[in-house]
C-alpha positions in Angstrom: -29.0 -15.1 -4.2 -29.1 -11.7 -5.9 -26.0 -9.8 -5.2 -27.0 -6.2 -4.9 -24.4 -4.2 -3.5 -21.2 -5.4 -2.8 -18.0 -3.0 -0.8 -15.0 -3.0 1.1 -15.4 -2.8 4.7 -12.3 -2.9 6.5 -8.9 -4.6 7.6 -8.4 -5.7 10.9 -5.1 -6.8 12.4 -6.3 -8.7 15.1 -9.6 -9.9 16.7 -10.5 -6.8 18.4 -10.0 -4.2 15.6 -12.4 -6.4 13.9 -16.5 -4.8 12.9 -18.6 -4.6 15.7 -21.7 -4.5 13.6 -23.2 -8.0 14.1 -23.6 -9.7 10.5 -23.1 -13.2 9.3 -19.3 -13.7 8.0 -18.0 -16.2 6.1 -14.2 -16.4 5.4 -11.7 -17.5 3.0 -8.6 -18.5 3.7 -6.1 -21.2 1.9 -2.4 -21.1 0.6 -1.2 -18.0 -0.7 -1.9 -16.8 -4.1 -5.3 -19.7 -4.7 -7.0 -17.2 -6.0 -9.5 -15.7 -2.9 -9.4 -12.1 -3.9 -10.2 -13.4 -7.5 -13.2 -15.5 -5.8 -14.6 -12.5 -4.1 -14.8 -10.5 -7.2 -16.1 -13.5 -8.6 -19.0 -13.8 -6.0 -19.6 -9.5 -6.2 -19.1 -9.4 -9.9 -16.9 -6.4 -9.6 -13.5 -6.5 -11.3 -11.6 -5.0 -8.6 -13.1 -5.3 -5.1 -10.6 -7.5 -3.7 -7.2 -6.6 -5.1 -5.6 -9.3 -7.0 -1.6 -9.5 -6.6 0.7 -12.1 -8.4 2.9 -12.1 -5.1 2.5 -14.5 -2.5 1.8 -13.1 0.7 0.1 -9.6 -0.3 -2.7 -10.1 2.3 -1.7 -9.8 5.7 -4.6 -8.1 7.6 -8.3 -9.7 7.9 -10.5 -8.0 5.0 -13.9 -7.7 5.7 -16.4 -7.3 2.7 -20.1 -6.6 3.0 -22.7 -8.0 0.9 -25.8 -6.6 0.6 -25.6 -4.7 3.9 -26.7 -8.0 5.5 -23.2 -10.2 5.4 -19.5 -10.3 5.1 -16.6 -12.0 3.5 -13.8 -12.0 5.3 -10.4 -12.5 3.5 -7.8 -13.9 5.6 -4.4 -14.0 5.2 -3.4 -16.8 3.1 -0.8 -19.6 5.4 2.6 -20.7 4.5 3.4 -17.2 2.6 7.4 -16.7 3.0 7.7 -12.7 2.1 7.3 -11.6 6.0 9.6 -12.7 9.2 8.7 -15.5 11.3 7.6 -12.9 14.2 5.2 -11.5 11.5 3.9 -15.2 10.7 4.0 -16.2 14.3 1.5 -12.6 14.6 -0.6 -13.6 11.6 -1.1 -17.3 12.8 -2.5 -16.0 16.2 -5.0 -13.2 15.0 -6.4 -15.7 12.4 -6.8 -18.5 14.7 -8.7 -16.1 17.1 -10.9 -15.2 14.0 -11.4 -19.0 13.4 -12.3 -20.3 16.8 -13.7 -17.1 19.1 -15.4 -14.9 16.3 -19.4 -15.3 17.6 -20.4 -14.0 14.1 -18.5 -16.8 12.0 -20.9 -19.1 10.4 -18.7 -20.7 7.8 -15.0 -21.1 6.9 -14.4 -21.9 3.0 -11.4 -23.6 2.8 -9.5 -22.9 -0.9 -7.5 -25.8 -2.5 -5.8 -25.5 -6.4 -7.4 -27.5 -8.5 -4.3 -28.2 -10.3 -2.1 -29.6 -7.7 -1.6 -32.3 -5.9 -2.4 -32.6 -2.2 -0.2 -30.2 0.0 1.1 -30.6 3.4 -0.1 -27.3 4.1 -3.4 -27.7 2.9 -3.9 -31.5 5.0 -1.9 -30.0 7.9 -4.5 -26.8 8.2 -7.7 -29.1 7.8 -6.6 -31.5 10.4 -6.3 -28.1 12.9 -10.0 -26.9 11.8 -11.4 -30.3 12.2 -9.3 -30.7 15.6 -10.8 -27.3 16.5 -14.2 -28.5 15.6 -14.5 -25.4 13.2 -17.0 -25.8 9.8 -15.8 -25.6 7.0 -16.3 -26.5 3.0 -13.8 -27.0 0.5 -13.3 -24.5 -3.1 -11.3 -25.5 -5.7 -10.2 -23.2 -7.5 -8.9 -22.2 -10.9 -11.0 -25.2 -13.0 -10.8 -23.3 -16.2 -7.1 -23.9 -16.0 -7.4 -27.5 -17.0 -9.8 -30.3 -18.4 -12.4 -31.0 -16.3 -11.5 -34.6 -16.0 -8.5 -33.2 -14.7 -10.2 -31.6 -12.1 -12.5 -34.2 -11.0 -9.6 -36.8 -10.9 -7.3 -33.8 -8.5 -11.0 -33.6 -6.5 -10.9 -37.7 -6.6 -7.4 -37.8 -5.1 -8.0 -35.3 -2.4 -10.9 -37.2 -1.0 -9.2 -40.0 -1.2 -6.0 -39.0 0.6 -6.9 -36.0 2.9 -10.4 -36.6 4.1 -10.8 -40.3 4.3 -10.7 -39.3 8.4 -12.8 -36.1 7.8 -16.5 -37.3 8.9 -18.9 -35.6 8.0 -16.7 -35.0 5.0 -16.9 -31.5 3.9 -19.0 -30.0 1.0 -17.0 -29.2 -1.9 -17.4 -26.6 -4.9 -15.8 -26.2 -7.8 -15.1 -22.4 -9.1 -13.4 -20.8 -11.9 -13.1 -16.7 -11.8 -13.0 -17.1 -15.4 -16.1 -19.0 -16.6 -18.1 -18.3 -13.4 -18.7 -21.8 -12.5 -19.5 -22.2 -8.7 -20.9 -19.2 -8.4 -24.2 -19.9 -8.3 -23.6 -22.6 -6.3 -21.6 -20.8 -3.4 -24.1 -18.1 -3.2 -26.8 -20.2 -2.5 -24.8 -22.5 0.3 -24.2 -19.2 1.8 -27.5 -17.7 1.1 -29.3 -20.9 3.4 -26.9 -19.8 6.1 -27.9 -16.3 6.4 -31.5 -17.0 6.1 -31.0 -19.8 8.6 -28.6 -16.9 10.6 -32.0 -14.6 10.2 -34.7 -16.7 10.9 -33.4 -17.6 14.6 
């Protein structure tokens, strides 16, 4: 897929402030600070689409990008941040699960993992919910320029091994760095089939 034009919608607190325009979306969404705004400039090969903030937390509101005026990333909030009150999280937790589970226009949630870490609780704690809520989803690690690619592979290894033995059909997984551009091409055409599948109906 050919990314012609690439630009910042909106934010949307909740489900109802969300577009009304009827597009395919795709979100992101992982623990804060993965690296999503730095995959979404990635994927639109701007520098500074998505705002990219060192501090945990930044992203509070649902940011909807359009692609080619015929799809959207949407940026969720990342989980587990610990900058905002718990009546803040508790807000954040319901407008994103509402996204997640009632959005008609959702096709497919990318799930964002470090590539450097091992397995978090609140990485295997949020998968178990999506797959409990019977919501799609593929993983990203992110950040592979950051160490050896055996090291990756083995962190990939692990993951499977610990987190989605139970996960059947086990989900698709990519491998992106912002840096070198791997995944790209990859993740563009896994989305593209799902908008031409989206269009074709």
């Amino acid at each position: 897929m050919k990314i012609k034009s690439a630009t910042f919608e909106l934010s949307a607190p909740n489900l109802a402030a969300c577009p009304r325009l009827p597009l395919p979306e795709f979100a992101l969404i992982g623990r804060s600070n993965v690296g999503k705004s730095s995959l979404i400039n990635l994927l639109a090969e701007k520098r500074d689409l998505a705002k990219v903030s060192d501090l945990p937390g930044k992203t509070r509101l649902m940011n909807f990008f359009t692609f080619n005026a015929s799809w959207r990333l949407v940026d969720l909030p990342g989980y587990g941040y610990a900058h905002v009150s718990k009546q803040e999280r508790a807000t954040f937790n319901e407008a994103v699960a509402a996204f997640l589970t009632r959005r008609d226009t959702l096709r497919h949630t990318y799930v964002l993992i470090d590539s450097r870490l091992p397995p978090q609780g609140i990485d295997i704690d949020f998968l178990g919910w999506l797959r409990d809520e019977r919501v799609a989803c593929s993983l990203i690690f992110t950040k592979a320029d950051k160490q050896s690619k055996s090291a990756t592979h083995a962190a990939i290894d692990r993951f499977r091994k610990t987190v989605l033995n139970d996960h059947v059909p086990e989900p698709t997984i990519f491998v992106t760095s912002s840096k070198t551009k791997d995944g790209r091409a990859d993740l563009l055409a896994h989305i593209a089939a799902q908008v031409h599948s989206d269009h074709s109906r």
